[in-house]
C-alpha positions as CSV (number, residue, x, y, z in Angstrom):
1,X,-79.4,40.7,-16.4
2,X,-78.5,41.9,-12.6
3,X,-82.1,44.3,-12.8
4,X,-84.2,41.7,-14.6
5,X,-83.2,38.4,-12.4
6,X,-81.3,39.3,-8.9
7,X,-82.5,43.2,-8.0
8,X,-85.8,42.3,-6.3
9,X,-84.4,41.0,-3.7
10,X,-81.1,42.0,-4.0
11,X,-81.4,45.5,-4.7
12,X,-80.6,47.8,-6.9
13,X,-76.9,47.8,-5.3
14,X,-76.7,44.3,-4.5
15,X,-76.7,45.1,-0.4
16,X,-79.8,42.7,-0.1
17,X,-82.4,45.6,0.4
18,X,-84.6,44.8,-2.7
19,X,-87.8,45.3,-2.6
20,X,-88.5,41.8,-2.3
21,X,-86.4,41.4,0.4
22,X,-89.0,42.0,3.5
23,X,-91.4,38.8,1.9
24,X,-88.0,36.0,2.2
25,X,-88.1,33.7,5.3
26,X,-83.8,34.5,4.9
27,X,-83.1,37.8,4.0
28,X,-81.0,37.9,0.8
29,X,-77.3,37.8,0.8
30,X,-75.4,41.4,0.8
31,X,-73.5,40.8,-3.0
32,X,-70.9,43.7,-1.8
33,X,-69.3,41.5,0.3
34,X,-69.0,38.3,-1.1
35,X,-64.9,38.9,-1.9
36,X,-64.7,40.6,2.1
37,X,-66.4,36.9,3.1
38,X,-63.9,34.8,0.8
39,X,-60.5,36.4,2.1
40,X,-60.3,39.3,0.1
41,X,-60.9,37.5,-3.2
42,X,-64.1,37.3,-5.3
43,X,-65.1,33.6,-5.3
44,X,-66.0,33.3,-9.3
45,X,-66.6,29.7,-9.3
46,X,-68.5,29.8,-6.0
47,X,-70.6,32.2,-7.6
48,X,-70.9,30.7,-10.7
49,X,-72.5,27.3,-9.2
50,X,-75.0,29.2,-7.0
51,X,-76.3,30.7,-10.4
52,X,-76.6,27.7,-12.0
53,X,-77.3,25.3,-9.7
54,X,-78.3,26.6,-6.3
55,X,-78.1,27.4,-2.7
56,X,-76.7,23.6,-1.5
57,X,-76.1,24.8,2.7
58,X,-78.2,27.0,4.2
59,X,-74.8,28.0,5.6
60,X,-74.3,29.9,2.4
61,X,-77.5,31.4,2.0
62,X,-80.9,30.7,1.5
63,X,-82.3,28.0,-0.8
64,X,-85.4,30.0,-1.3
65,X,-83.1,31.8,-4.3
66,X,-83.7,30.4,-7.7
67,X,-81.6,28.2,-9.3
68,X,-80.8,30.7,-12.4
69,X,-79.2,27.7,-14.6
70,X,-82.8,26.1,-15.0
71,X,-83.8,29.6,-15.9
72,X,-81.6,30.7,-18.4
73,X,-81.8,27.3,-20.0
74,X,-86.0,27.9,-20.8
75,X,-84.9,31.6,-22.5
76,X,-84.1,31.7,-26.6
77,X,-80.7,31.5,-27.5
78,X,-80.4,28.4,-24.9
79,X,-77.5,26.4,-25.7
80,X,-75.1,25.5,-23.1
81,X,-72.5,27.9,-24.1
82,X,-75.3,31.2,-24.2
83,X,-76.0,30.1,-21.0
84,X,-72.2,30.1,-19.8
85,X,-72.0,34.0,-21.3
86,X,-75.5,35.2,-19.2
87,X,-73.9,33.5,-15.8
88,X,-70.3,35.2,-17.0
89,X,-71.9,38.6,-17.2
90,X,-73.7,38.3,-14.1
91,X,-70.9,37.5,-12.4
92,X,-68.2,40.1,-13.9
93,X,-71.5,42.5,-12.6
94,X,-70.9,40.9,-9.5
95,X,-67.6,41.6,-9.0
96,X,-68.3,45.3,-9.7
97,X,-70.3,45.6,-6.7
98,X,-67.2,44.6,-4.2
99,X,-67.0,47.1,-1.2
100,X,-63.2,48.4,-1.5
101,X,-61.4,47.5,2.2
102,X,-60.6,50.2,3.5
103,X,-56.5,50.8,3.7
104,X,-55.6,51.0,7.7
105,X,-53.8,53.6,9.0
């Protein structure tokens, strides 16, 4: 799901380098660092409704991403609770990605 629907712009390692990247008005938000930029803890449910409903503050990144809800709604197999398992598996993904903090000294 990651490859197919957030590594263009993403990137393959979710640091916002995809090769779609250069073409955005924003450049796309690093995913590695979205627990470093919620006090240490990966923000499921913040994540969750930017997938499936959108960027709402440009504060928060750029509303030129797609609103992935609409999306996954169109594809086959698209009752509400299919479309609750692609957003879950995109976001345990997500979590994946996290840059460890580095332990000081």
């Amino acid at each position: 799901m990651y490859r197919a629907y957030c590594a263009a712009c993403h990137g393959k390692t979710g640091e916002g380098n995809g090769p779609a990247a250069a073409a955005l008005k924003t450049p796309p938000a690093n995913l590695t660092t979205l627990a470093q930029r919620h006090g240490g803890k990966f923000p499921v449910g913040y994540v969750r409704r930017v997938l499936e409903f959108g960027v709402r503050t440009p504060a928060h990144g750029s509303p030129e991403m797609p609103i992935w809800g609409a999306l996954f709604y169109s594809l086959p197999g698209n009752s509400r609770a299919q479309v609750r398992i692609r957003i879950s598996h995109l976001i345990d993904y997500l979590e994946t990605l996290q840059k460890k903090e580095k332990k000081r000294k």
